[in-house]
Structures are given as C-alpha cells and as structure tokens.
VORO-695554 format. One record per residue: x, y, z of N, C-alpha, C, O, CB in turn; residue in three letters. Coordinates in steps of 0.05 Angstrom, whole numbers, padded with zeros to 5 digits, always signed. Glycine has a CB too. Layout:
<recs>
XYZXYZXYZXYZXYZala ...
</recs>
This chain:
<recs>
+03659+05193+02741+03655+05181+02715+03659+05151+02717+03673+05142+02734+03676+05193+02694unk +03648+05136+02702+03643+05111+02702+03668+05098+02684+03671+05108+02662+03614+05107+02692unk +03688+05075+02693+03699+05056+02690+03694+05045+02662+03673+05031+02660+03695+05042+02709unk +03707+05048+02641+03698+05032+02623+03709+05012+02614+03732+05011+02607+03693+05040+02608unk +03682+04986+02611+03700+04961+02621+03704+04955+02581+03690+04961+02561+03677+04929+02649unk +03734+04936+02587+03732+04925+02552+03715+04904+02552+03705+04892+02570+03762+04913+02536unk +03713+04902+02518+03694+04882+02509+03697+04860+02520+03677+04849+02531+03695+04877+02484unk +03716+04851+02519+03728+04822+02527+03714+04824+02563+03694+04813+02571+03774+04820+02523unk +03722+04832+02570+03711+04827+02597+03682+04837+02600+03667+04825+02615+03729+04841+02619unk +03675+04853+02589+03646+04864+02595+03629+04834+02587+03611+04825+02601+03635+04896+02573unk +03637+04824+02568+03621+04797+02555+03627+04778+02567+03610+04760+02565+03628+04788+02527unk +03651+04771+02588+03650+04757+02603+03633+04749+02640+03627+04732+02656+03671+04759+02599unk +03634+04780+02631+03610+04791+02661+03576+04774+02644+03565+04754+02652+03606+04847+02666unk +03569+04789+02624+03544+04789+02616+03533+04755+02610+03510+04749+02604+03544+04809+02589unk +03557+04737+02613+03557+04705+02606+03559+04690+02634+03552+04667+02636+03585+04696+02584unk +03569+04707+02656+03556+04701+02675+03529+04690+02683+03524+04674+02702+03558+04716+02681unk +03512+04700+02666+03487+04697+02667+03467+04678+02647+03455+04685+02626+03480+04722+02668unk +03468+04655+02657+03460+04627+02644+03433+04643+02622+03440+04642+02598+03446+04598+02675unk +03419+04649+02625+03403+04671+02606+03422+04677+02577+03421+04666+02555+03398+04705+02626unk +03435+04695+02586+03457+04704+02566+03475+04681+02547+03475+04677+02522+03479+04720+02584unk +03488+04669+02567+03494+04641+02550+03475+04633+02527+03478+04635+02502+03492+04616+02569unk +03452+04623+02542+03425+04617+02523+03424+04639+02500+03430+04635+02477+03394+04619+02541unk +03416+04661+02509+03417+04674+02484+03442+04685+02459+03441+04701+02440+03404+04693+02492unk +03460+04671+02468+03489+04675+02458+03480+04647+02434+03478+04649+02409+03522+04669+02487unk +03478+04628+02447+03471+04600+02430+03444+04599+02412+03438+04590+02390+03467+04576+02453unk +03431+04612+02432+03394+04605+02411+03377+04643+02407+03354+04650+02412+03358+04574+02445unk +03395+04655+02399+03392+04677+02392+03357+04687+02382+03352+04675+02361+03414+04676+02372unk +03336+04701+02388+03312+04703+02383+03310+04714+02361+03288+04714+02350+03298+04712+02399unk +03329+04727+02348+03322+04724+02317+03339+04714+02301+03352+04726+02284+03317+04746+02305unk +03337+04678+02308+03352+04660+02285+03331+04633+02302+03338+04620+02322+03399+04659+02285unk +03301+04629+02284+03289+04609+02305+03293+04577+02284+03288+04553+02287+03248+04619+02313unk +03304+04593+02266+03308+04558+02255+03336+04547+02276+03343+04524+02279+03320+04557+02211unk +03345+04566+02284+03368+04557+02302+03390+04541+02286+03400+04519+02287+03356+04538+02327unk +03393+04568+02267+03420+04559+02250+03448+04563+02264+03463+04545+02259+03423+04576+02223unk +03456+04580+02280+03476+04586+02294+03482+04551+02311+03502+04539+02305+03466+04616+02314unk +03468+04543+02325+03469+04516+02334+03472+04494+02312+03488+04476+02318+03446+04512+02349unk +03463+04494+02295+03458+04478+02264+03499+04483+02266+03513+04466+02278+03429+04503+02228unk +03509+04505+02255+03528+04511+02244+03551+04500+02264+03570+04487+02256+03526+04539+02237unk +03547+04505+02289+03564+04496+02315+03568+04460+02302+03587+04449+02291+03539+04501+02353unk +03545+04452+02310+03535+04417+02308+03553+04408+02280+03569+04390+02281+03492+04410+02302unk +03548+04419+02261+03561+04406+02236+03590+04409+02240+03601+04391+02227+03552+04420+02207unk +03604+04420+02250+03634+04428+02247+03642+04408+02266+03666+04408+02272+03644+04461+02255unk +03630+04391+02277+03640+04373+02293+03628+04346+02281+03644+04329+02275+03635+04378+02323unk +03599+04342+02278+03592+04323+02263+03579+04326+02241+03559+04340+02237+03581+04310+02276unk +03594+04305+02217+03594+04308+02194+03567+04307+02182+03555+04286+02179+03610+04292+02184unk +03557+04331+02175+03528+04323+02162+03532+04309+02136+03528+04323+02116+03509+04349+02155unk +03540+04276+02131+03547+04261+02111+03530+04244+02129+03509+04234+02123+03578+04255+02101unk +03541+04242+02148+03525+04222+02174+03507+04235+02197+03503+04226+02219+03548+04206+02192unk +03499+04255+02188+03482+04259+02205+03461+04280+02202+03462+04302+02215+03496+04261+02224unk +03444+04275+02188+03421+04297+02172+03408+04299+02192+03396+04280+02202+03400+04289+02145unk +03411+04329+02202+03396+04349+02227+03372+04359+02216+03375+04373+02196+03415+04376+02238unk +03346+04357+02225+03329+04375+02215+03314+04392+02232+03298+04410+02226+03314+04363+02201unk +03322+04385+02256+03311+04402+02280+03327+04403+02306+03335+04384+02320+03285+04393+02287unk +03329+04435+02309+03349+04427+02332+03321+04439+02357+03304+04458+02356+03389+04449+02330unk +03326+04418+02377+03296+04426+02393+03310+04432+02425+03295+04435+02445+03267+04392+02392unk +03331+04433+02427+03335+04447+02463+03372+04448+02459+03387+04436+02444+03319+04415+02500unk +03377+04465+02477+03405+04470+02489+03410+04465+02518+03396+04478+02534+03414+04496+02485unk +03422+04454+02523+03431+04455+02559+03458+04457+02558+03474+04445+02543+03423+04427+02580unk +03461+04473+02576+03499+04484+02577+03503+04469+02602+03490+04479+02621+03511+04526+02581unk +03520+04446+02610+03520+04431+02631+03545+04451+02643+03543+04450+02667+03524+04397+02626unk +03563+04464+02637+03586+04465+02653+03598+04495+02628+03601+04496+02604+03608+04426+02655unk +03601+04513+02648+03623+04545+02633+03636+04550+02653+03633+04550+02678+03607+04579+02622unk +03662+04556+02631+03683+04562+02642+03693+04585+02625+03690+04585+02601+03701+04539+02646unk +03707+04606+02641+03726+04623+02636+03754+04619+02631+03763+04597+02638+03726+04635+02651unk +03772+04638+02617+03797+04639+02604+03804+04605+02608+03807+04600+02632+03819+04663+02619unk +03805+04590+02598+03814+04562+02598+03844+04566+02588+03846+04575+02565+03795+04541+02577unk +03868+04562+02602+03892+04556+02581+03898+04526+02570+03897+04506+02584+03918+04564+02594unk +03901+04527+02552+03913+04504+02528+03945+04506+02518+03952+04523+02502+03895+04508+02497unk +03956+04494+02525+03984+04483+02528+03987+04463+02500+03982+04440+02496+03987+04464+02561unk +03998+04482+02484+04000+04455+02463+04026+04438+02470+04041+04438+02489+04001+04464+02427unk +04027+04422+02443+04054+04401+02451+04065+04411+02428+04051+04424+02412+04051+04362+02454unk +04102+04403+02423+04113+04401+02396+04127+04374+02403+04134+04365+02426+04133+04427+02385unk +04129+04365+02383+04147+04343+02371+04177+04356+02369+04185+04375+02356+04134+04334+02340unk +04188+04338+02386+04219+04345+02372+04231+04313+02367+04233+04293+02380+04245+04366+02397unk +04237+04323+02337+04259+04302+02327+04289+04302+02332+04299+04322+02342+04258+04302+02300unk +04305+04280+02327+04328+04277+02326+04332+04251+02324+04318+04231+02329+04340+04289+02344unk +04358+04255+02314+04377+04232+02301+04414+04228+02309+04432+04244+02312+04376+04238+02267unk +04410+04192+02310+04446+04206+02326+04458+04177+02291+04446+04158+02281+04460+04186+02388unk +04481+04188+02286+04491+04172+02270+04530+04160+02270+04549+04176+02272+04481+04188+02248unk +04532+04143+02268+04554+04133+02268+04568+04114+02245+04558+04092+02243+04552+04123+02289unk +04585+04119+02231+04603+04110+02207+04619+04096+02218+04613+04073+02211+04618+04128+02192unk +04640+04096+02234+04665+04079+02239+04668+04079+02266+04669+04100+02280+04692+04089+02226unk +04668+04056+02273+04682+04030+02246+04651+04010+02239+04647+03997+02218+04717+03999+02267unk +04631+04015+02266+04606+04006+02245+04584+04024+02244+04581+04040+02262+04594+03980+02252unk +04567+04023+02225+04546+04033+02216+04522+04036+02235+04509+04015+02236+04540+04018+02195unk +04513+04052+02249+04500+04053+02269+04478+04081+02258+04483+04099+02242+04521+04056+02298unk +04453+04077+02272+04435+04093+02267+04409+04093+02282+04395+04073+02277+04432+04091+02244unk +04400+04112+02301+04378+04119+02321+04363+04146+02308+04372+04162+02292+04391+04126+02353unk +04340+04146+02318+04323+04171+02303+04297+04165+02331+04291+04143+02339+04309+04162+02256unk +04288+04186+02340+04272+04187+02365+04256+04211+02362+04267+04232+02356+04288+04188+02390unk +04233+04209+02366+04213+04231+02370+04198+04240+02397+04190+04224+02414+04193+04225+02353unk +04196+04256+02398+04187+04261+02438+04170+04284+02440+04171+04305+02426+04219+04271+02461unk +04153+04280+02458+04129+04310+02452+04123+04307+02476+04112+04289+02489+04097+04311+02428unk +04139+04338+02485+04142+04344+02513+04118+04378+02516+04114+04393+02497+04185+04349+02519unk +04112+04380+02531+04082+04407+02537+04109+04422+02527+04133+04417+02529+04061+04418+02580unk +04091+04445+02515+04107+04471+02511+04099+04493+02522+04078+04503+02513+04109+04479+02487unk +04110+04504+02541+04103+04526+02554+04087+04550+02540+04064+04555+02547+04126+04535+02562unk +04106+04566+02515+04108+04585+02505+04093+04568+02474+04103+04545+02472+04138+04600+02509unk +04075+04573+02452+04044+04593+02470+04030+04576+02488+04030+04553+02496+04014+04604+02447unk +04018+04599+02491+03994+04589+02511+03965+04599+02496+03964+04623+02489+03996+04606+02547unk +03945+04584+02491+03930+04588+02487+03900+04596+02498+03891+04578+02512+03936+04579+02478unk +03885+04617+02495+03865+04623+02525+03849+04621+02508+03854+04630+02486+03863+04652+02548unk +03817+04605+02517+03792+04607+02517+03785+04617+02534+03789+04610+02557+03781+04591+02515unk +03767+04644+02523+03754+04665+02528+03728+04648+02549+03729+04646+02574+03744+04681+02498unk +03711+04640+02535+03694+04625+02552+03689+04591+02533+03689+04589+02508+03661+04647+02556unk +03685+04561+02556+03685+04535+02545+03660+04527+02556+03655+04526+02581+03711+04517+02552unk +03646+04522+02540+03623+04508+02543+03620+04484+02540+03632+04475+02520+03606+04515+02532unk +03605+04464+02557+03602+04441+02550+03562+04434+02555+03546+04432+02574+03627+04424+02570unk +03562+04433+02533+03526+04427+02525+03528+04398+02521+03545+04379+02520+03510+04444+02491unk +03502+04404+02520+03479+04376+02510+03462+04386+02489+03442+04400+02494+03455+04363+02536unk +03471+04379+02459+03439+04394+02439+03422+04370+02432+03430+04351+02419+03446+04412+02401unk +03395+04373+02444+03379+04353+02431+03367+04360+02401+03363+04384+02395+03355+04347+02451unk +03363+04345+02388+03361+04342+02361+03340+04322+02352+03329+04311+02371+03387+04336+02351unk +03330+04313+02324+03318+04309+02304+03332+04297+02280+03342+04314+02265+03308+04331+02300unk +03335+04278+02275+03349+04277+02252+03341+04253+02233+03329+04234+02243+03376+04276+02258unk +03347+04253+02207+03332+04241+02186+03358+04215+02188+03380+04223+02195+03325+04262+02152unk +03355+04190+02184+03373+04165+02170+03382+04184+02143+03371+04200+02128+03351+04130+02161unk +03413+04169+02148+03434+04175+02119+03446+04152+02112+03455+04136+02129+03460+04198+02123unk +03449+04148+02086+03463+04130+02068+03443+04113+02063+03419+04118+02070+03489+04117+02078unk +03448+04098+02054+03426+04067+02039+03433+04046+02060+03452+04048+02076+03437+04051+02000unk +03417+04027+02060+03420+04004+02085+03418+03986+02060+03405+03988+02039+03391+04000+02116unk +03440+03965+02072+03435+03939+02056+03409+03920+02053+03397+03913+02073+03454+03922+02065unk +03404+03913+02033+03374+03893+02043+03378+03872+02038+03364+03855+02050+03346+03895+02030unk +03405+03859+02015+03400+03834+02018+03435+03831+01996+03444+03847+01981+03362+03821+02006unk +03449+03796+02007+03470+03795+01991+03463+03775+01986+03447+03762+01999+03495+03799+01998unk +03478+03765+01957+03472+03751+01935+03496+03726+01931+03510+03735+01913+03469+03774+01911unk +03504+03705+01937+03534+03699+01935+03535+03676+01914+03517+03659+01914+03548+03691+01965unk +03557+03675+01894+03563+03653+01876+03576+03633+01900+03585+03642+01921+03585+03663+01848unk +03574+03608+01896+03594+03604+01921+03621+03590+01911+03637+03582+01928+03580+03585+01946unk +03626+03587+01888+03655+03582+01871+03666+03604+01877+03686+03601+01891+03657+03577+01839unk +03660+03630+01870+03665+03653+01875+03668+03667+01895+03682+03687+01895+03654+03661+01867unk +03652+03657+01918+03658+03663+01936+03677+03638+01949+03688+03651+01967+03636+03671+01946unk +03682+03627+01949+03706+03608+01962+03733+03622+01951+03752+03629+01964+03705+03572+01949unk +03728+03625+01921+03751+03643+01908+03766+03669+01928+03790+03672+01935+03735+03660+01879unk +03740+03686+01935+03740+03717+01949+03759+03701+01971+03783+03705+01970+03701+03734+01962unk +03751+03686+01988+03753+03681+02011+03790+03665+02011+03805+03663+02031+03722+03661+02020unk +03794+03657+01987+03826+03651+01985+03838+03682+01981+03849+03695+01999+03836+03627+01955unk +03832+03689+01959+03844+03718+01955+03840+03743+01982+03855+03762+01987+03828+03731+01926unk +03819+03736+01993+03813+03756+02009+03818+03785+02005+03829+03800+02021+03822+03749+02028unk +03808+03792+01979+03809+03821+01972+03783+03839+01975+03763+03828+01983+03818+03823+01943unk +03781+03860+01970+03761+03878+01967+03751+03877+01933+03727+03874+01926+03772+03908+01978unk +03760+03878+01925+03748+03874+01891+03739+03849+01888+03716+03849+01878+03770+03878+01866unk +03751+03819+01896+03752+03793+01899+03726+03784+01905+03716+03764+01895+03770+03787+01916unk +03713+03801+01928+03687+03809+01950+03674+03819+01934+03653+03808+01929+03690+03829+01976unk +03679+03838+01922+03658+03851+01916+03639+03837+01879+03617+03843+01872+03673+03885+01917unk +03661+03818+01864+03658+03804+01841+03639+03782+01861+03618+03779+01849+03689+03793+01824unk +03639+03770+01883+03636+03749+01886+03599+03753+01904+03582+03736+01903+03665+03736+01899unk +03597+03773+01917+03574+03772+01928+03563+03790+01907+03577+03801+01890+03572+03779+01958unk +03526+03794+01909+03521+03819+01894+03501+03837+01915+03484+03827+01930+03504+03812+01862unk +03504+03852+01914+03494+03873+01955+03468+03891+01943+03469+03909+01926+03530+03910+01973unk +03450+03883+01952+03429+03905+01947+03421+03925+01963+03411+03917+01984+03408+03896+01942unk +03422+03943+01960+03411+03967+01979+03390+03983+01972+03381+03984+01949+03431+03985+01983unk +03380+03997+01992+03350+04011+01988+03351+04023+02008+03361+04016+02029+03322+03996+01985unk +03338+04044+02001+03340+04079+02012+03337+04073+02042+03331+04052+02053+03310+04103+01999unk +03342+04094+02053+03339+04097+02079+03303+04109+02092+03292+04128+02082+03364+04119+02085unk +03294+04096+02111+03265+04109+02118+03262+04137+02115+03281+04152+02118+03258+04105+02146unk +03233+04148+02107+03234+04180+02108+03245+04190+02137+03256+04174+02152+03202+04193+02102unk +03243+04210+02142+03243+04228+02164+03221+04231+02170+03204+04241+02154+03254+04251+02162unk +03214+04221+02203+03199+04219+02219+03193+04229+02241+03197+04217+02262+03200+04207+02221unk +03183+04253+02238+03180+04281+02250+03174+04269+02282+03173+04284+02302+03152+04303+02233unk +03170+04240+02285+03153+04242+02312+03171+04212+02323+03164+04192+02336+03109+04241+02308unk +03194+04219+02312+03213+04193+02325+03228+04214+02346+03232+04238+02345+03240+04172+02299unk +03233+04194+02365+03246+04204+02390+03271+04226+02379+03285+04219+02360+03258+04177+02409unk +03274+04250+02393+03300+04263+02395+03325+04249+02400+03323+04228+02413+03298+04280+02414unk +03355+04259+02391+03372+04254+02394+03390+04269+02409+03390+04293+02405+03375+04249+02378unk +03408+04260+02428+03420+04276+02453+03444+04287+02447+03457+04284+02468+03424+04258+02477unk +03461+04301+02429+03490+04302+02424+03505+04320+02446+03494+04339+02458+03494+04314+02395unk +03523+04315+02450+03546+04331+02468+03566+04346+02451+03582+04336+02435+03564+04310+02487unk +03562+04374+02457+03581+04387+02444+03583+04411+02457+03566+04425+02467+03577+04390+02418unk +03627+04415+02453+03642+04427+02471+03635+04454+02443+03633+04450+02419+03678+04411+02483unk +03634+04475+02458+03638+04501+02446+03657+04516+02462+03656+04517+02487+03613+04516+02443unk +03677+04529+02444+03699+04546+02454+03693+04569+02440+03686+04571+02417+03729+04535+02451unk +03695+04584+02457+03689+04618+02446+03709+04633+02456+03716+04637+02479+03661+04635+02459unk +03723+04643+02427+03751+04670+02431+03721+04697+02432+03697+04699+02426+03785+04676+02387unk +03745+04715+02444+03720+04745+02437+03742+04754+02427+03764+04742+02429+03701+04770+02463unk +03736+04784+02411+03748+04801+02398+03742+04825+02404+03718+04829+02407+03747+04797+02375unk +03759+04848+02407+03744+04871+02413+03748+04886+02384+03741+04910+02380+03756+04889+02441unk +03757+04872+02365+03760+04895+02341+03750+04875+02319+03753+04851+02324+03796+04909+02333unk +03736+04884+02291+03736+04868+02277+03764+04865+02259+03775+04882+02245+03714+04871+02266unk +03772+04839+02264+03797+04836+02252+03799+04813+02238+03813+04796+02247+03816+04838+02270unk +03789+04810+02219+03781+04774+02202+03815+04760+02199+03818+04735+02204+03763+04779+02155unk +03828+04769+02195+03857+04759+02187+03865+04753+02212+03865+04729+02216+03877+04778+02171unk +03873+04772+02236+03878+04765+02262+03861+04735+02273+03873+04715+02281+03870+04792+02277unk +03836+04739+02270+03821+04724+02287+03823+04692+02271+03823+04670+02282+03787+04740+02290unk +03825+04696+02246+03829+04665+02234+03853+04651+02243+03854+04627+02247+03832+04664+02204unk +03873+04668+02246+03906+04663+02253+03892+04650+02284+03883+04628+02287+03935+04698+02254unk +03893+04669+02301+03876+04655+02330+03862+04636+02331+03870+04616+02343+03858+04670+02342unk +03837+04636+02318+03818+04615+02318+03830+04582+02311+03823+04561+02322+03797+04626+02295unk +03853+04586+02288+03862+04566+02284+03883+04551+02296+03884+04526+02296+03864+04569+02266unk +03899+04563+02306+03919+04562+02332+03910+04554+02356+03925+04545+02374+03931+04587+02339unk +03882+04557+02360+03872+04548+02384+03859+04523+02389+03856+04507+02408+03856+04564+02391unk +03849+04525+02356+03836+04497+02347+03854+04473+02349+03850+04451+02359+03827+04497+02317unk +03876+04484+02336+03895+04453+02332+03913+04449+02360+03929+04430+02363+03922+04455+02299unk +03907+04471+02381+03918+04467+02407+03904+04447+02423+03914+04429+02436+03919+04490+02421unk +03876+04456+02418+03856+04442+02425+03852+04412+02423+03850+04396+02441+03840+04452+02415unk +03853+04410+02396+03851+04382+02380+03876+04370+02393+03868+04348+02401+03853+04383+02343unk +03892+04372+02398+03922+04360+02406+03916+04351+02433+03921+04329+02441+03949+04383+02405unk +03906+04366+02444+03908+04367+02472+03886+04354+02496+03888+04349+02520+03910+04392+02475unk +03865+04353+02473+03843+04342+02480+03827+04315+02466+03815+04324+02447+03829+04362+02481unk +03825+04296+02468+03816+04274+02456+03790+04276+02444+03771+04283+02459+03817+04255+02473unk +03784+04270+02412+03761+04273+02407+03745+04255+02417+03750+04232+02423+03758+04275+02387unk +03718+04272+02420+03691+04246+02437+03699+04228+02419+03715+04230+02401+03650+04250+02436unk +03682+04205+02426+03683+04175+02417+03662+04182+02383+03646+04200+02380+03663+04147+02447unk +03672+04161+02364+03654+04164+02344+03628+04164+02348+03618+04159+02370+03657+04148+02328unk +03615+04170+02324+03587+04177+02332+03577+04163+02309+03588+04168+02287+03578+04209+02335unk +03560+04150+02309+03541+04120+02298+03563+04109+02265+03558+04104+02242+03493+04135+02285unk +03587+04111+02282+03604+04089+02266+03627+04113+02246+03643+04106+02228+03576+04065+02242unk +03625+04136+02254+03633+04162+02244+03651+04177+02257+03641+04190+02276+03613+04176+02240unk +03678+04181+02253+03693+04187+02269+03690+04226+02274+03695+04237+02253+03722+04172+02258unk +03686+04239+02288+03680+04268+02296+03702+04279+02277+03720+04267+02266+03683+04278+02331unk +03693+04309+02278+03711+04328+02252+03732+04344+02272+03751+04355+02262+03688+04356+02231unk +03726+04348+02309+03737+04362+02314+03731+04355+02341+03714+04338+02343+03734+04383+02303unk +03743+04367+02365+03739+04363+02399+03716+04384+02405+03697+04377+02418+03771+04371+02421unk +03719+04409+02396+03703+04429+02398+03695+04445+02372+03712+04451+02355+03715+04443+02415unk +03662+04454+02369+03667+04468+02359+03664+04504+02366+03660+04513+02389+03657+04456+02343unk +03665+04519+02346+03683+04547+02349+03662+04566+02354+03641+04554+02353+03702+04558+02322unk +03659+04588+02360+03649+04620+02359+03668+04637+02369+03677+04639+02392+03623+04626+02376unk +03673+04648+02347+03686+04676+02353+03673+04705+02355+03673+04717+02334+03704+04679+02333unk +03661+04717+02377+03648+04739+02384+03650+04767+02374+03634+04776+02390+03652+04741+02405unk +03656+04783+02363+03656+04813+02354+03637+04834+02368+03615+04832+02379+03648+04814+02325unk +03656+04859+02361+03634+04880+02372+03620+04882+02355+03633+04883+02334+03640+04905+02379unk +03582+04884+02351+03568+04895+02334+03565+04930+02320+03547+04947+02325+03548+04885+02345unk +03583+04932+02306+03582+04953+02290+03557+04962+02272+03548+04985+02268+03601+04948+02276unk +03548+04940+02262+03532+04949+02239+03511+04969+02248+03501+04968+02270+03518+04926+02226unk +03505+04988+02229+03483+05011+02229+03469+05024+02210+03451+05040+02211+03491+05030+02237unk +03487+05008+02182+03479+05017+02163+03482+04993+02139+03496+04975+02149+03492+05044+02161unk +03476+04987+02118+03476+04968+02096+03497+04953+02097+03499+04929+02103+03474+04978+02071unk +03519+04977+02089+03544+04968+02086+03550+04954+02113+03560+04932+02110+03564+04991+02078unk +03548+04959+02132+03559+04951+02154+03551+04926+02159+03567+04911+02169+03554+04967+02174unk +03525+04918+02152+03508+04883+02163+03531+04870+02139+03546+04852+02147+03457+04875+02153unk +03532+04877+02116+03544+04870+02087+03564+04856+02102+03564+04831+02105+03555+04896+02062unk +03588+04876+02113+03614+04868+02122+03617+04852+02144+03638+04840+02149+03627+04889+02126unk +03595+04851+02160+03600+04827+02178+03578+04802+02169+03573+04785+02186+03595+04837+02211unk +03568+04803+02145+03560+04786+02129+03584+04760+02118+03586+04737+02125+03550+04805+02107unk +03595+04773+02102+03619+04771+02092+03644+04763+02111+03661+04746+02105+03622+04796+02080unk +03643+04774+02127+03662+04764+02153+03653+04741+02164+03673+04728+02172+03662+04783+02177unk +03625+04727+02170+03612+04703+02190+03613+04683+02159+03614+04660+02166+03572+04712+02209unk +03612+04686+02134+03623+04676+02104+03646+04666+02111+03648+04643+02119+03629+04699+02080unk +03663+04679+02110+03691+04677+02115+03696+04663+02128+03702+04642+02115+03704+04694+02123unk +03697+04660+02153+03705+04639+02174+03687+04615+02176+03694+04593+02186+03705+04653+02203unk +03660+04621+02163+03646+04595+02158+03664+04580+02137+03656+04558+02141+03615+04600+02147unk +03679+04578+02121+03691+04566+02095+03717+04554+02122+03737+04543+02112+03703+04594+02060unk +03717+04555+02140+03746+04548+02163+03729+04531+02183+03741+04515+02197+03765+04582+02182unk +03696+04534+02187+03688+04517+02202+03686+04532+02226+03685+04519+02247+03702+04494+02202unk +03686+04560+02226+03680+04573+02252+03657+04592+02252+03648+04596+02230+03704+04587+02262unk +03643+04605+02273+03624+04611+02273+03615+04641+02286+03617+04645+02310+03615+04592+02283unk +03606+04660+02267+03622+04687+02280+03597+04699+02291+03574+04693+02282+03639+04710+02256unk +03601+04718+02313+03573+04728+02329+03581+04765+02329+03601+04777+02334+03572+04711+02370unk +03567+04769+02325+03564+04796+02332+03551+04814+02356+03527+04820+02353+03555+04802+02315unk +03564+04824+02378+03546+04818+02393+03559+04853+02403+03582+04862+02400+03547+04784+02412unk +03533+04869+02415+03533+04896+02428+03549+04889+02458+03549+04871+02475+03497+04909+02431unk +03562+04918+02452+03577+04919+02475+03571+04926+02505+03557+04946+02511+03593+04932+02469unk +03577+04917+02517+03568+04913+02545+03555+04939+02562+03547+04936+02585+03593+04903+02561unk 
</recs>
C-alpha cells in the first residue's frame, strides 16, 4: 500500500517543479492574472501605482521551510530617591528563540507590469513675492501655500504601448492542510509581522514608501464539489483579502 504523503509536504514536492510554481502564481483559469494583481497591491500601494497589466512572472530564487526569528523589545527602568534623584530607562531587542516562525515555501520574483501615471503633476507656480518673502520668514506650510498659487493637470492617459515595468516581489507561502480561516489568520499574521521586523522593506518605490517586505498566499486543500463548497472558500479568499493576504486552493497531491 502506498505511503500517504500530507498536504504540506506533497505541495512542497509538486513546487519543486518551476512549472508548478508558475502555475501556483499565473493560474490558467484567472488570465486577467488577478491572483498576481492581488499579491502586487499588498505590497505596493495602488494610490501610487495603477496596474493595468500584469504581462510575465519570473521566480528568481525558492526556498523551502525558511525560519524567521522574531525580536522582542525588553524594557526596563532603574530608579533612585536618596539622597539624589536618579533615573535610567533602556530598551534592548535581543533575537528570540521561542517562536519560530516557518515559511512553507519563499519566493523571490520579478513581475513585469503595465501601468497607468497617478496623481496630478504640477504645471505651473504662481508667486506674490511680498508674500512670498513673508512664507520664506515664517517658513510654514499654510504660509507656502497663501503665498504661491500651484496649478496642476491630470496625469497622461494610459499608454498601452509604453515600455513595461520591472517590480520585485518577495512572496511567502504558509500551506494548510485543513481549512481553518481563524487558525490561518492568527499564523498568517504572526508571520507577517515576524517578517516585517526581521527583514527590511525594499527601498521606496517612485517616491512611495512599500506596505510590506513580502507579500502573502496561504494554500488550502481544495474541497469544493458542490455550490456551497466554491461559496465557502469564496468567502474564505474574502476574508483574508480584507488582512491583505491571498488564499489558494489547491488539490491534493
């Protein structure tokens, strides 16, 4: 009789295979390639950065079980009354052993992209210059803003045939062998802020500081077979979307 392997590892065998990866990320029935869309925003803010096409994936580098070592902060304070008044307070953030946090599998891509200009561009400032000499003693923001007058105008359309854009983004993937939405948010988020701690976010991105170091997928076994069933893991990839994570459903090995 045949060995039966768990989810968790059977999915780690089947990701072995750069194929599989790919189709873990650009799934053949999702060709607007929202699953990647959803990854991309949780790290960069679509305020600054209107995606309208996501056009390739390259997974430069996977890795298995990754541990993440978070840090804590410990405070303390030493105090003294007599005969004089003395007072120290010190903070120190030393690795903490106990948790440990494991990524299932860490990806590090390249998504090339498409994307439209956001916000208004200035076109032209206007200055009193009493007023502005004024600004320039006070040196305030309101002071500035009485004293020049700023015109702005829209940003160019979207230009289907301007060069692609190259982004780098880390994906960390927990698996699950049960559907467990409460468990897996508790996890997902524990890993995140282990993560975030522990790892430096990339550098801003066109003047926009990133939302996160990585973003998330959390894997499930695919259950569904019947209405109710797509419903509930409907409702479940809902769910963790409102947290910024990204849920897969995927048949077992």
């Amino acid at each position: 009789m045949a060995a039966t392997i768990p989810f968790t590892d059977g999915l780690m065998l089947r990701y072995l295979r750069p194929e599989n990866v790919a189709a873990l990320l650009l799934p053949a029935a999702d060709p607007e390639r929202e699953r990647v869309r959803s990854l991309l925003v949780s790290v960069y803010d679509p305020a600054c950065l209107d995606i309208r096409s996501v056009e390739s994936v390259r997974v430069d580098r996977t890795e298995f079980q990754t541990a993440v070592h978070a840090t804590v902060a410990v405070h303390g304070s030493w105090d003294k009354s007599i005969p004089a008044t003395e007072q120290a307070r010190a903070t120190v953030e030393i690795p903490a052993t106990p948790p440990v946090h494991w990524i299932d599998m860490s990806l590090e891509t390249v998504v090339t992209v498409k994307a439209a200009p956001v916000g208004s561009l200035l076109s032209s400032v206007e200055a009193d210059a009493w007023a502005a000499a004024g600004a320039a003693a006070r040196a305030t923001h309101d002071a500035f803003e009485r004293a020049y007058r700023l015109q702005y105008e829209d940003p160019p359309p979207f230009d289907p045939s301007a060069p692609a854009r190259s982004l780098p983004l880390r994906v960390s993937t927990l698996i699950f062998d049960r559907l467990d939405p409460v468990g897996a948010l508790r996890r997902l988020s524990q890993a995140k802020r282990a993560v975030d701690l522990a790892s430096p976010r990339p550098e801003a991105h066109d003047g926009a500081a990133l939302l996160a170091s990585s973003a998330w997928l959390a894997v499930f076994p695919a259950t569904a077979t019947d209405e109710t069933s797509r419903t509930t893991e409907q409702l479940v990839g809902d769910l963790l979307a409102t947290q910024g994570f990204v849920a897969v459903f995927e048949t077992a090995p």
